[in-house]
PDB file of N, H, CA, C and O in Angstrom:
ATOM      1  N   UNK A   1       3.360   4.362 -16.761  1.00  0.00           N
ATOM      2  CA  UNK A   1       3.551   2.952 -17.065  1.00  0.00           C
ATOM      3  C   UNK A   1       3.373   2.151 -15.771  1.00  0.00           C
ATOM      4  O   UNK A   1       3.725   2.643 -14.699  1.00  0.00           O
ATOM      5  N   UNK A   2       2.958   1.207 -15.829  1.00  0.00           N
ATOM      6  H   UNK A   2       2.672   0.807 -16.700  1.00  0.00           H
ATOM      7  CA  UNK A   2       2.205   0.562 -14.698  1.00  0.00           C
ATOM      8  C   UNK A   2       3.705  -0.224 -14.287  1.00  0.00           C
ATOM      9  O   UNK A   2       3.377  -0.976 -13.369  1.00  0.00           O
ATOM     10  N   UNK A   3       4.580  -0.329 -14.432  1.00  0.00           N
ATOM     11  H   UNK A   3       4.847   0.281 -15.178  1.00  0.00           H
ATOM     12  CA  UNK A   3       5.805  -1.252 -14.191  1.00  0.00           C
ATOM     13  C   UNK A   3       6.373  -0.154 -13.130  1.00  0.00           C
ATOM     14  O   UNK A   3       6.636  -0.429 -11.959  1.00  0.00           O
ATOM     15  N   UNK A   4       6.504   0.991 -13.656  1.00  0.00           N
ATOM     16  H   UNK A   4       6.290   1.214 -14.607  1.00  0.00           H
ATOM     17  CA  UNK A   4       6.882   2.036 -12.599  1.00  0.00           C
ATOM     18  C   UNK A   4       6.359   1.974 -11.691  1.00  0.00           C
ATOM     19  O   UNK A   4       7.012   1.747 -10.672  1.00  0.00           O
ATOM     20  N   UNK A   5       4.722   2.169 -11.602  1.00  0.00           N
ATOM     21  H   UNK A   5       4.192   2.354 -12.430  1.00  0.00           H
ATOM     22  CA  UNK A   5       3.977   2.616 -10.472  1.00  0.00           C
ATOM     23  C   UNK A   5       3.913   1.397  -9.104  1.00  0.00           C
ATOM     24  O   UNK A   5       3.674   1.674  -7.929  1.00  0.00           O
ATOM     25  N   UNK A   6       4.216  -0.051  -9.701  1.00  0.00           N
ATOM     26  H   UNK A   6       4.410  -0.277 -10.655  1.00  0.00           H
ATOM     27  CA  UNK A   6       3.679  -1.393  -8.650  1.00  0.00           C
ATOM     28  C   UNK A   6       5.010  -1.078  -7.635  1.00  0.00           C
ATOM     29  O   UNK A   6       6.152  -0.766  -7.973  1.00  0.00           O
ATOM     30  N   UNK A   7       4.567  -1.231  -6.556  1.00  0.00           N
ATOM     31  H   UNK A   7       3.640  -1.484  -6.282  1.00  0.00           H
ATOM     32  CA  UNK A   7       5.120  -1.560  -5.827  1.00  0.00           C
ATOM     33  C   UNK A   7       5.004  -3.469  -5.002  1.00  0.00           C
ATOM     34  O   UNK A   7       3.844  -3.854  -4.855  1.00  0.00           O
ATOM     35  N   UNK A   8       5.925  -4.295  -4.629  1.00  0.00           N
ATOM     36  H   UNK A   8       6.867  -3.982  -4.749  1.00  0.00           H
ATOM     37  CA  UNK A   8       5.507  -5.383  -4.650  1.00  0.00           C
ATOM     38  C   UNK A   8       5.552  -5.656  -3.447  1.00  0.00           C
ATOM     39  O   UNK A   8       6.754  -5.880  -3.306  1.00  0.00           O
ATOM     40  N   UNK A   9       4.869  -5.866  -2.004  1.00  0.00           N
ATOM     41  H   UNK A   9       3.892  -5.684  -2.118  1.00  0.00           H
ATOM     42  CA  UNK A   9       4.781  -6.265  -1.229  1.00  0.00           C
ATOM     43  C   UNK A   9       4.557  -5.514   0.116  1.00  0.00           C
ATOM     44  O   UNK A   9       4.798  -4.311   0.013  1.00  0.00           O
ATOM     45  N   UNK A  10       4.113  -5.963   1.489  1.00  0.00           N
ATOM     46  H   UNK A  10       3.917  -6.940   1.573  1.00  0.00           H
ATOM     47  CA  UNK A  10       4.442  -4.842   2.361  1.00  0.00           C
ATOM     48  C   UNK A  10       5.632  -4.195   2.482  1.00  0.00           C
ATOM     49  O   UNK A  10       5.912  -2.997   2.543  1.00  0.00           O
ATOM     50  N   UNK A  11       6.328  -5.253   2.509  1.00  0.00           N
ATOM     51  H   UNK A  11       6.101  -6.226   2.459  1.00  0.00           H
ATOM     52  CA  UNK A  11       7.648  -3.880   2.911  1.00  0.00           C
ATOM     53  C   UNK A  11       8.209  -2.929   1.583  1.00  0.00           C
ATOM     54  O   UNK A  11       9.113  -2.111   1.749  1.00  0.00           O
ATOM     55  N   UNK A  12       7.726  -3.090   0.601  1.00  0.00           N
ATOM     56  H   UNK A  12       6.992  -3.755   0.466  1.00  0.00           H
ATOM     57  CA  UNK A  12       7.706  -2.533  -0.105  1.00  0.00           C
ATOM     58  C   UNK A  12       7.142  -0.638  -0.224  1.00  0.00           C
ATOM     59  O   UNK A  12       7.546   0.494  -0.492  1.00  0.00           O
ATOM     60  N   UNK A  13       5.886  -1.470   0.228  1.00  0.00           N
ATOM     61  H   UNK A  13       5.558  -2.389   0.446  1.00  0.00           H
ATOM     62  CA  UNK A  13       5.035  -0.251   0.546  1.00  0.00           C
ATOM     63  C   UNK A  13       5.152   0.412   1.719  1.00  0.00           C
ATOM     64  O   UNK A  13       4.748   1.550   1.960  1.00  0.00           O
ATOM     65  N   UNK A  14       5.656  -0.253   2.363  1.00  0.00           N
ATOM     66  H   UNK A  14       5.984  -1.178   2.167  1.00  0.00           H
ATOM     67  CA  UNK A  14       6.509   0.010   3.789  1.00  0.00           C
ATOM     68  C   UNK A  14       7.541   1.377   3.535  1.00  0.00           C
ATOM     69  O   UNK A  14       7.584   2.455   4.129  1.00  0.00           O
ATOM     70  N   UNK A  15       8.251   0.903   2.524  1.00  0.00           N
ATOM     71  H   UNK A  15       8.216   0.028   2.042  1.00  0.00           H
ATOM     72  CA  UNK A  15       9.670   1.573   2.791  1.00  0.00           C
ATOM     73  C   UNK A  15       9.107   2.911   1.840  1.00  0.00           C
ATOM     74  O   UNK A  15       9.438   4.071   2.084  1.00  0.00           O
ATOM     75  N   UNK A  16       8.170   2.501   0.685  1.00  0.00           N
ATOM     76  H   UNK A  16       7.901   1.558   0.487  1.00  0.00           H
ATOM     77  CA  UNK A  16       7.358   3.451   0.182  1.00  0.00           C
ATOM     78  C   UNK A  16       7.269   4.935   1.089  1.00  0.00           C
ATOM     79  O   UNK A  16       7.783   6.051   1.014  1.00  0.00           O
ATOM     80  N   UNK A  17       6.277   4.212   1.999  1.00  0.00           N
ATOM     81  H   UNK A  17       5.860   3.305   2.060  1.00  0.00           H
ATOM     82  CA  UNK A  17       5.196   5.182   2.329  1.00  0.00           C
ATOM     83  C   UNK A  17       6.380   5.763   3.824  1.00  0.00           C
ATOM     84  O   UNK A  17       6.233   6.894   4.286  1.00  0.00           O
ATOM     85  N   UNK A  18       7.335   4.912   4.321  1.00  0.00           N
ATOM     86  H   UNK A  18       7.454   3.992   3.946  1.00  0.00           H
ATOM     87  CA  UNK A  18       7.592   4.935   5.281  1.00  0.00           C
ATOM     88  C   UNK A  18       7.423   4.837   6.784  1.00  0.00           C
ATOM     89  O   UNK A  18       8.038   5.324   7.733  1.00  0.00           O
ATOM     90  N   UNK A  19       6.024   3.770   6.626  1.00  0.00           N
ATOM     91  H   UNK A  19       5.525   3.374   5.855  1.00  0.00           H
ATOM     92  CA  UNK A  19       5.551   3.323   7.715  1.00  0.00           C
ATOM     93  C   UNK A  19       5.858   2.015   7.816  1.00  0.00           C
ATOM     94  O   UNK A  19       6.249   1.275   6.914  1.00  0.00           O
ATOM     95  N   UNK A  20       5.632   1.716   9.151  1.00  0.00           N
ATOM     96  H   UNK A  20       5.315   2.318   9.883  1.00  0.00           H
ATOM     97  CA  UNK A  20       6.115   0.105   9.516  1.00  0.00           C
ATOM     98  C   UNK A  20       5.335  -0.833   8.848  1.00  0.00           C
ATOM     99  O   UNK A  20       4.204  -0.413   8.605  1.00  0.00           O
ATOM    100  N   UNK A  21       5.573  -1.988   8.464  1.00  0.00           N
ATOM    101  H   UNK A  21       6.492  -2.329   8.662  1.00  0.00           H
ATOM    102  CA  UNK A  21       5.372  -3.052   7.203  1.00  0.00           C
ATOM    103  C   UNK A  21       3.978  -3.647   8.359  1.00  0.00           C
ATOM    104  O   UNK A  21       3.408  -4.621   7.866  1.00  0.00           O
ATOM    105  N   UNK A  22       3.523  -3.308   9.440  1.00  0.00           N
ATOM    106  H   UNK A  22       3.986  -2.517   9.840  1.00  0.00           H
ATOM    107  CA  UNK A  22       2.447  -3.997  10.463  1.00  0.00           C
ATOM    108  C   UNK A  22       1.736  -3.104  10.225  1.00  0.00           C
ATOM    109  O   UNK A  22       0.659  -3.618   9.922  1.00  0.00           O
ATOM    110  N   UNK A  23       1.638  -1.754  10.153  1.00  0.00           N
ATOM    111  H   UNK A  23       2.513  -1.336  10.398  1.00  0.00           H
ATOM    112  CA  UNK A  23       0.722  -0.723   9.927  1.00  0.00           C
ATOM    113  C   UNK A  23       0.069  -0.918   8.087  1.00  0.00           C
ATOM    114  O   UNK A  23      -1.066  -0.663   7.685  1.00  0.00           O
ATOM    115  N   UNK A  24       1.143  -1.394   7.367  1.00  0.00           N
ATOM    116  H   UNK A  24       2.065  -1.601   7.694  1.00  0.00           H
ATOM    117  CA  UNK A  24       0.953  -1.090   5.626  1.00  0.00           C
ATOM    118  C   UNK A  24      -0.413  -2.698   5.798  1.00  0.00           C
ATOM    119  O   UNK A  24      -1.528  -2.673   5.277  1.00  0.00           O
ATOM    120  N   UNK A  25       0.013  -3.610   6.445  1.00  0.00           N
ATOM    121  H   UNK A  25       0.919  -3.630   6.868  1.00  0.00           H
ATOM    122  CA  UNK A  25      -0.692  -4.740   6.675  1.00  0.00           C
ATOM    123  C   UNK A  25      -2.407  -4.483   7.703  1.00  0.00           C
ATOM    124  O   UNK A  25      -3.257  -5.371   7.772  1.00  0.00           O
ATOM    125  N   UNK A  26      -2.500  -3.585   8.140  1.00  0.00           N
ATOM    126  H   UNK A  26      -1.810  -2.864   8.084  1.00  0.00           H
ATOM    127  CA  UNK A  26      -3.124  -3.370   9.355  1.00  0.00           C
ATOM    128  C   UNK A  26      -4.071  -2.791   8.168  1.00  0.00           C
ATOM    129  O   UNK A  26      -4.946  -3.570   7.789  1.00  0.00           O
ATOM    130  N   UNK A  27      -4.007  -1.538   7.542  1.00  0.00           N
ATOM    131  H   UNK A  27      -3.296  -0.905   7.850  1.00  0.00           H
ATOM    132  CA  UNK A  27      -4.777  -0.719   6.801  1.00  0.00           C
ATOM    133  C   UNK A  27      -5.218  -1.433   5.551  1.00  0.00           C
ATOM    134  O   UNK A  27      -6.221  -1.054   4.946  1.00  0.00           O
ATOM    135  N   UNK A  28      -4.503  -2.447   5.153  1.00  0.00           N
ATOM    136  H   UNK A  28      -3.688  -2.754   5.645  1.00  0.00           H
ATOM    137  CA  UNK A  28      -4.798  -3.101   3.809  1.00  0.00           C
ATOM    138  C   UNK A  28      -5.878  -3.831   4.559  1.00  0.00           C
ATOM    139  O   UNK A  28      -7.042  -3.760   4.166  1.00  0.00           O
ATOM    140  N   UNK A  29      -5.612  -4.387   5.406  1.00  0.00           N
ATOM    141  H   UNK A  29      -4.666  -4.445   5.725  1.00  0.00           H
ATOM    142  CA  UNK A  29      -6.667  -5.530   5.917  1.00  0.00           C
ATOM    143  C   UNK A  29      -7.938  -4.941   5.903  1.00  0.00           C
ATOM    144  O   UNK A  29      -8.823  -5.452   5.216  1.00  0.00           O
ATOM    145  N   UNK A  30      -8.191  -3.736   6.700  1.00  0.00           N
ATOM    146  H   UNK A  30      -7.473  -3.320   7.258  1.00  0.00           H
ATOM    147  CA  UNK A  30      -9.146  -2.701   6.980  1.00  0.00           C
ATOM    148  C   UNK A  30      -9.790  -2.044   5.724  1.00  0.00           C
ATOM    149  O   UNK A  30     -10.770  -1.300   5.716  1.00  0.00           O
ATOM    150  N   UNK A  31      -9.053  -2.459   4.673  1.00  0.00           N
ATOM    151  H   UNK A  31      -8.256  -3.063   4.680  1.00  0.00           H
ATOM    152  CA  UNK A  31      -9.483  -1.787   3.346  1.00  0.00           C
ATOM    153  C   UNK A  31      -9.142  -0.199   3.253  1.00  0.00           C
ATOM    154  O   UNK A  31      -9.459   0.430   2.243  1.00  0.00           O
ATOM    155  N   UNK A  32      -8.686   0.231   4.012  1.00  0.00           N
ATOM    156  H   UNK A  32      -8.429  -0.279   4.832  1.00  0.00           H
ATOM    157  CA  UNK A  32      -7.792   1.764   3.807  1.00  0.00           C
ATOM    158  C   UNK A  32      -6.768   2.016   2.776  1.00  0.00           C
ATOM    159  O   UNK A  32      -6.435   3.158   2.459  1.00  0.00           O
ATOM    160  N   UNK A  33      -6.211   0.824   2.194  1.00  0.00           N
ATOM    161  H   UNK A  33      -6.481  -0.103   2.452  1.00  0.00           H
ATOM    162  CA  UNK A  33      -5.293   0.852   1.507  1.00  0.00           C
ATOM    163  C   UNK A  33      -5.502   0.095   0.211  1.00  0.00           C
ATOM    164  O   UNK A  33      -5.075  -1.058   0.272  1.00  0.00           O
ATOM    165  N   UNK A  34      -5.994   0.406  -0.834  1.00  0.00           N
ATOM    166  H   UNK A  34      -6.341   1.342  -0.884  1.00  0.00           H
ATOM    167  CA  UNK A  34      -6.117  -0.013  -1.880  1.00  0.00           C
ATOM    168  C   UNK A  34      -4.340  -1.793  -2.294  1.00  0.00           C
ATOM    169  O   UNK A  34      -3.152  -1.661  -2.588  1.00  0.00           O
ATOM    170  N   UNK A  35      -5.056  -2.850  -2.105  1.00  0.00           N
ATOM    171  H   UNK A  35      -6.021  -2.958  -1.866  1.00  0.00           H
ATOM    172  CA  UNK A  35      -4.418  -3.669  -2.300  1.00  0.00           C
ATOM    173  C   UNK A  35      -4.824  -4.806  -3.793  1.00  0.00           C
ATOM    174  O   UNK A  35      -5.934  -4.776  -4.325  1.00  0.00           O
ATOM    175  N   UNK A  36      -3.803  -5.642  -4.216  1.00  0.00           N
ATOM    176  H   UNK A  36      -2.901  -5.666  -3.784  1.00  0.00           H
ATOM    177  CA  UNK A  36      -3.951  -6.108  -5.192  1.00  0.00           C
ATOM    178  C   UNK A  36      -3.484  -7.515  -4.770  1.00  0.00           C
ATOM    179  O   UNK A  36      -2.322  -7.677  -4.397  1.00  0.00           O
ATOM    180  N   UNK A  37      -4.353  -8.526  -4.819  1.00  0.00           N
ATOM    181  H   UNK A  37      -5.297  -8.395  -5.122  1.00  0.00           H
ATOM    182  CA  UNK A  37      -3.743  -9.916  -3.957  1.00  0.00           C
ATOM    183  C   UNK A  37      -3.855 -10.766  -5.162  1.00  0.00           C
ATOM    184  O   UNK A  37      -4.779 -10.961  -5.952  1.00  0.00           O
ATOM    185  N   UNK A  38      -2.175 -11.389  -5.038  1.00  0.00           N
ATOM    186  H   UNK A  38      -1.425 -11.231  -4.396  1.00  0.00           H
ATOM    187  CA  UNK A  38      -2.669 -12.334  -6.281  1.00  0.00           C
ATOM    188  C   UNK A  38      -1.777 -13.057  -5.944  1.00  0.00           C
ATOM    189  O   UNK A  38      -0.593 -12.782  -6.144  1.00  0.00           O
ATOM    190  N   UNK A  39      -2.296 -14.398  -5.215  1.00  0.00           N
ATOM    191  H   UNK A  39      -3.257 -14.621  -5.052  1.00  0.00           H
ATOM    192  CA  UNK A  39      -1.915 -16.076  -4.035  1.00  0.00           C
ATOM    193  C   UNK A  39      -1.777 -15.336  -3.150  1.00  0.00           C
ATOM    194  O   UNK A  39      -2.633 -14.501  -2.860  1.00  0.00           O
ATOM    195  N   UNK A  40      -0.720 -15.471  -2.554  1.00  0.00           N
ATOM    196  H   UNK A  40      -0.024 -16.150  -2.789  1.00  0.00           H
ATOM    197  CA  UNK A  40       0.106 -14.913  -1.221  1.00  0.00           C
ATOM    198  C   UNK A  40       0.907 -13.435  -1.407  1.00  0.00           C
ATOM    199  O   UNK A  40       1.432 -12.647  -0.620  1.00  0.00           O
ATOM    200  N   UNK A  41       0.729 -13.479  -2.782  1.00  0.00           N
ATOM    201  H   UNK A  41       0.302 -14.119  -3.421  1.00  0.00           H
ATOM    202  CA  UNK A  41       1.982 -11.639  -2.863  1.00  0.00           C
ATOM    203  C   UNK A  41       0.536 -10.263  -2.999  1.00  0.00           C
ATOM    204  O   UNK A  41      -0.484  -9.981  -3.627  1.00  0.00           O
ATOM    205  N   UNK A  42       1.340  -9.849  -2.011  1.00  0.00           N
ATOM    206  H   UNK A  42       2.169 -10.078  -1.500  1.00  0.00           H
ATOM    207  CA  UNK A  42       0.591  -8.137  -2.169  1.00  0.00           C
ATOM    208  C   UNK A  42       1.393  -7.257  -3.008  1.00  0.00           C
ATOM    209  O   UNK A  42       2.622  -7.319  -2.969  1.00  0.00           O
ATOM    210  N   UNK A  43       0.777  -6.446  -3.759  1.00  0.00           N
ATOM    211  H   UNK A  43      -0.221  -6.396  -3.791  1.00  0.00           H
ATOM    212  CA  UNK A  43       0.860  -5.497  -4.647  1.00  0.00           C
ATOM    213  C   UNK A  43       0.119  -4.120  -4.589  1.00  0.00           C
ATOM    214  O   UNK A  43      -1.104  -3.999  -4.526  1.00  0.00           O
ATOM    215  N   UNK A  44       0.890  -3.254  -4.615  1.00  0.00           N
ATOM    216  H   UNK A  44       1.884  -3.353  -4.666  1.00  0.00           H
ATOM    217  CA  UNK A  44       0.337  -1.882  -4.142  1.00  0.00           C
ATOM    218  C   UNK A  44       0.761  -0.562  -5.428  1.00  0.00           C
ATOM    219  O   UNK A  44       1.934  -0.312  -5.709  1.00  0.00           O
ATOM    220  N   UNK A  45      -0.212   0.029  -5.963  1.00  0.00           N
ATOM    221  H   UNK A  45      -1.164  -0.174  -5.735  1.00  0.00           H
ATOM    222  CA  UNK A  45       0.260   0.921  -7.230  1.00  0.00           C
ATOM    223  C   UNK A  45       0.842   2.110  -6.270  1.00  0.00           C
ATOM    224  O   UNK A  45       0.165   2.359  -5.273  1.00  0.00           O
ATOM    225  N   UNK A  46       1.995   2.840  -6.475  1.00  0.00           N
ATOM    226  H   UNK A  46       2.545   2.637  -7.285  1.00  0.00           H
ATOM    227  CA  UNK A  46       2.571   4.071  -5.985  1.00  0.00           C
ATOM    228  C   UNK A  46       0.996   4.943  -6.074  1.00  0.00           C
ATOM    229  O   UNK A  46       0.497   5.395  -5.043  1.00  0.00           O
ATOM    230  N   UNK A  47       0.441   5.070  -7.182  1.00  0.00           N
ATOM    231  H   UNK A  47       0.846   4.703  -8.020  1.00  0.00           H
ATOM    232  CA  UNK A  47      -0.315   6.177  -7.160  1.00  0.00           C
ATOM    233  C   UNK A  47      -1.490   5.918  -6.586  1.00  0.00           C
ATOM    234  O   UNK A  47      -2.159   6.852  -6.143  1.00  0.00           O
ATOM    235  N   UNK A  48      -1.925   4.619  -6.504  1.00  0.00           N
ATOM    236  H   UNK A  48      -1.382   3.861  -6.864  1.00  0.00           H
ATOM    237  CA  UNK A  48      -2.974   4.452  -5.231  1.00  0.00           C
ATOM    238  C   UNK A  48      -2.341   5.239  -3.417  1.00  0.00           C
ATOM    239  O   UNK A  48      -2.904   6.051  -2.682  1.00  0.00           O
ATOM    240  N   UNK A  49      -1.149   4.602  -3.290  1.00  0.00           N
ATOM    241  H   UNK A  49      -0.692   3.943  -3.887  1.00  0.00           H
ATOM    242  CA  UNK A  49      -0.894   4.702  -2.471  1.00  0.00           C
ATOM    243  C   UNK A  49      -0.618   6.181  -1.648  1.00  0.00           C
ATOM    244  O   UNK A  49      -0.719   6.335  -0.431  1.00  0.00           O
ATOM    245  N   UNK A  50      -0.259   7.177  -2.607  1.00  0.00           N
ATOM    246  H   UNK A  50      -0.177   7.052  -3.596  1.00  0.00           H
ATOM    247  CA  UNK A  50      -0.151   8.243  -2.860  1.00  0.00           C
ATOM    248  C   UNK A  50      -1.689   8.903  -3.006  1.00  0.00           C
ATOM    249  O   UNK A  50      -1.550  10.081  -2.675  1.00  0.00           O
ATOM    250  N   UNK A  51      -2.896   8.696  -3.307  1.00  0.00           N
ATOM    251  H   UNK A  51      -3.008   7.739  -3.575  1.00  0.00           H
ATOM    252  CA  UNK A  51      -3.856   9.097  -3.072  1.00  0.00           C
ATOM    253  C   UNK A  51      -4.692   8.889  -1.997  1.00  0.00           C
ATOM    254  O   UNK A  51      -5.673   9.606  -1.802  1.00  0.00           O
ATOM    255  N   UNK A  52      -4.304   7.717  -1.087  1.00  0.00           N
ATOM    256  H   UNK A  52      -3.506   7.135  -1.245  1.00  0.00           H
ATOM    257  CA  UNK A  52      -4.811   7.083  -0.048  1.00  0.00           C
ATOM    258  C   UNK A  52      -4.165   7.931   1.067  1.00  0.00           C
ATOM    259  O   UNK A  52      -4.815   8.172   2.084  1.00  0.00           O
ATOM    260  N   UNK A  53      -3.274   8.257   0.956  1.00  0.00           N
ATOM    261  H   UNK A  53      -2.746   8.061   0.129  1.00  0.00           H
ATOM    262  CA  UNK A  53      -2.766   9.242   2.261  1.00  0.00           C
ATOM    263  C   UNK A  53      -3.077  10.427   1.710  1.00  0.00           C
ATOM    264  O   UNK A  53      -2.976  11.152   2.700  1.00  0.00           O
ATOM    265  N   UNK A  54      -3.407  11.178   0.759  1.00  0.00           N
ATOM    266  H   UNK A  54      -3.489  10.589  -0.045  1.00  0.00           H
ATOM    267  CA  UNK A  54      -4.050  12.808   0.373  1.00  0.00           C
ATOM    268  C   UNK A  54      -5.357  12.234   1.070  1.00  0.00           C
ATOM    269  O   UNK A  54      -5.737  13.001   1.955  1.00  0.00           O
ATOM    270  N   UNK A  55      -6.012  11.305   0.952  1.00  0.00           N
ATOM    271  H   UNK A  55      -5.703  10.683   0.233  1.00  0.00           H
ATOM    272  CA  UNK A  55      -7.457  11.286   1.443  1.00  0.00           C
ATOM    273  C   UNK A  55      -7.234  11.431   2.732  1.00  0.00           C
ATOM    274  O   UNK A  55      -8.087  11.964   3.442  1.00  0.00           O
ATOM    275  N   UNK A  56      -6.146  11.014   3.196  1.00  0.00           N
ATOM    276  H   UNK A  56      -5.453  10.581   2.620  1.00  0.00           H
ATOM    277  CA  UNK A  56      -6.571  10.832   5.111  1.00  0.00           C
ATOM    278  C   UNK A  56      -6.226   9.540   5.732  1.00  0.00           C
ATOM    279  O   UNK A  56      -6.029   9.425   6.942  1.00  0.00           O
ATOM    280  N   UNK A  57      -6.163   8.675   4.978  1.00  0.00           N
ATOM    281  H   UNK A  57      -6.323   8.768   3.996  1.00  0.00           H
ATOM    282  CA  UNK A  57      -6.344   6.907   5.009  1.00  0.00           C
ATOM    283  C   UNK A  57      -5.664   6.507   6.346  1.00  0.00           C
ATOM    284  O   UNK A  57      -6.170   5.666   7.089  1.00  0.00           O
ATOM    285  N   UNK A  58      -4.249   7.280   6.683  1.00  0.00           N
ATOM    286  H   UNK A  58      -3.838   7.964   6.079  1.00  0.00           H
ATOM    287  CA  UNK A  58      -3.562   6.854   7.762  1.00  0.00           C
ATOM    288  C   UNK A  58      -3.825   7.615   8.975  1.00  0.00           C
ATOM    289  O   UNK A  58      -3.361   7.194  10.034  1.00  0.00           O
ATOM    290  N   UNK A  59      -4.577   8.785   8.947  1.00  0.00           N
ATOM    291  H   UNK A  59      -4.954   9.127   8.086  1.00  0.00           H
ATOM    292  CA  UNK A  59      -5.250   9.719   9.823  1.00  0.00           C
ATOM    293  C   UNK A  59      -6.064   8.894  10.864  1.00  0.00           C
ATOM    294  O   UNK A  59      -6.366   9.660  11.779  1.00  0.00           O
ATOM    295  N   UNK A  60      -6.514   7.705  11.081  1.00  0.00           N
ATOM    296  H   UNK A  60      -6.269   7.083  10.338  1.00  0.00           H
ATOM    297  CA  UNK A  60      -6.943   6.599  11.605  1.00  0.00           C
ATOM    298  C   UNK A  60      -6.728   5.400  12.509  1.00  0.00           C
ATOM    299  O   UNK A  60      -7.614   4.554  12.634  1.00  0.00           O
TER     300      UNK A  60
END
């Protein structure tokens, strides 16, 4: 269910992934990190996020 999976913001994905909320911002920018922009709020699916580090994404 997609309500489960969103995570809503950097620090969100921050506390997620457990990297600093400048790094979750750094890689989104760079396109490493699958992001969802809608105005000013970022949105990040757990299971994107979770496939983006099996690829390597933060290896960088």
């Amino acid at each position: 269910m997609l309500k489960n999976d969103l995570v809503s913001g950097a620090k969100g994905a921050s506390e997620y992934t457990g990297l600093p909320i400048r790094t979750i911002y750094h890689l989104s920018e760079r396109g490493l990190l699958p992001v969802i922009k809608k105005g000013k709020s970022l949105y990040f699916l757990k299971s994107d996020l979770d496939a983006a580090f099996r690829s390597g994404a933060g290896n960088g």
